[in-house]
C-alpha positions in Angstrom: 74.2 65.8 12.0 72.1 69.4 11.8 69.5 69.5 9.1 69.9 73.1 8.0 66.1 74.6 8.3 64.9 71.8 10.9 63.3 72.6 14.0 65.9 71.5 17.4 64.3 67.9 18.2 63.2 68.8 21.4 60.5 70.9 19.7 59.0 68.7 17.4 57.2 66.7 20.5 55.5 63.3 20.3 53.8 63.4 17.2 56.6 64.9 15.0 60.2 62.8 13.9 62.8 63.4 11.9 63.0 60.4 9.3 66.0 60.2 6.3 65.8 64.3 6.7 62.2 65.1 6.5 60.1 66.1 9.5 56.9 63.4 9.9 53.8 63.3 11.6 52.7 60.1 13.8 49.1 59.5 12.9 47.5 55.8 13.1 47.3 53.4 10.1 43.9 52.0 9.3 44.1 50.5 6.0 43.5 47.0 6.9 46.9 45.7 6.8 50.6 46.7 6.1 51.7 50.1 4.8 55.2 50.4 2.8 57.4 53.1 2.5 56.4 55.4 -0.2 52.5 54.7 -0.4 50.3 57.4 -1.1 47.8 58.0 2.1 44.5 59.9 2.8 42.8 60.8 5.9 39.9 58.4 7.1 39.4 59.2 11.0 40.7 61.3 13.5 44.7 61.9 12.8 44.0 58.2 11.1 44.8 57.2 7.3 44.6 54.8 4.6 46.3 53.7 1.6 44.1 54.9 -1.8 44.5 53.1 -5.2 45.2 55.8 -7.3 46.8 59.2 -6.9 44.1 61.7 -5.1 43.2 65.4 -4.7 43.4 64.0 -1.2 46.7 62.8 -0.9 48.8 64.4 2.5 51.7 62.4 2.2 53.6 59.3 1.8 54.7 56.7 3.9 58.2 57.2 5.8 58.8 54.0 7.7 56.7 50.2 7.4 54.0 50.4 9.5 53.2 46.7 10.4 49.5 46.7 11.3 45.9 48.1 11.1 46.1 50.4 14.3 49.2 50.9 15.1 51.2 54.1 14.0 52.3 55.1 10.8 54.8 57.9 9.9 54.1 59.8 7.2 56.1 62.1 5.3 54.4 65.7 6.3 54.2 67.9 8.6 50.5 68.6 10.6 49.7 72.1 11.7 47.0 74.2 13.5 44.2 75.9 11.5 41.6 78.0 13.2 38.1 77.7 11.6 35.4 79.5 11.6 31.9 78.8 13.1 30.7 75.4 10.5 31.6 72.6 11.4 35.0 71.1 9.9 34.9 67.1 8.9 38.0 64.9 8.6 39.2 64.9 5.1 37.4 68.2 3.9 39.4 70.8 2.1 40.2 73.7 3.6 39.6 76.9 1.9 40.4 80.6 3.5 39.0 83.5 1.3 37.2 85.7 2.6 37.1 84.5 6.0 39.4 87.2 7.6 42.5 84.8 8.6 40.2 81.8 9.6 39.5 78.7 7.1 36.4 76.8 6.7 35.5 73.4 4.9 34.7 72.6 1.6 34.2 69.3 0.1 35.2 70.4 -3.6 38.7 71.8 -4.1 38.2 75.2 -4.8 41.3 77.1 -6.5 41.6 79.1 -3.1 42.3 75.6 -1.1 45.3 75.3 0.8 45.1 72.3 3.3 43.1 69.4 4.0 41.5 68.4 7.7 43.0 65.5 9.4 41.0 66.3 12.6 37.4 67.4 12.6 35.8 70.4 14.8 31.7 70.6 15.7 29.9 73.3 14.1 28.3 76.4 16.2 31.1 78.2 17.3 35.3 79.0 15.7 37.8 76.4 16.8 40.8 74.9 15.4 41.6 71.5 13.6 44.6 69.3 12.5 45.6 69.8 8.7 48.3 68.7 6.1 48.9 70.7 2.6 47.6 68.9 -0.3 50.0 67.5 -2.4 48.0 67.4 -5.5 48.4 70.5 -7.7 44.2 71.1 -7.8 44.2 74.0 -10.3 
């Protein structure tokens, strides 16, 4: 079966699967314990997440398949892409906001109205680089 709009399989690579028609991201699961299908996640480490209690500003997905343990890999229902940054450094979990910055985002820990993805990989500060990042899900403004 072709999902109309989906990339050909052989391009998604390791990290990327197709699950019940939505393209997921592999990341690692380190909420302590068992994650089920549907549960709202936030990023906590590098391409790592956890489960949060209520609904977050933070949120980059759900979920896709059970992940059994703390550690082991959890699909969840989003696709990660490449941001270039400029020269601050970028923590894991910061917003990231683009205005002003000629084509390259930078992090914020408050989520500005211009805020379009939040980091799932971190980058040092000192020079531009690039980091990991999901869309937010919440609606911020």
């Amino acid at each position: 079966m072709k999902i109309l709009g989906a990339p050909p399989l052989a391009q998604l690579g390791a990290g990327l699967r197709i699950i019940d028609g939505a393209v997921c991201s592999r990341m690692i699961n380190r909420s302590g314990g068992q994650l089920d299908p549907g549960q709202w996640l936030v990023p906590v480490g590098e391409l790592e997440v956890s489960t949060t209690s209520a609904f977050s500003t933070k949120c980059i997905g759900t979920v896709a398949e059970t992940s059994l343990t703390d550690g082991a890999d959890v699909w969840v229902t989003q696709t990660r892409f490449l941001v270039q940054c400029t020269g601050p450094a970028v923590l894991v979990g910061e917003y990231l906001d683009g205005i002003g910055s000629q084509g390259r985002a930078y992090g914020v820990t408050f989520p500005f109205p211009d805020v379009f993805a939040i980091a799932v990989t971190s980058k040092a500060g000192g020079s531009p680089g690039s980091v990991w990042a999901m869309k937010c899900l919440a609606e911020l403004f």
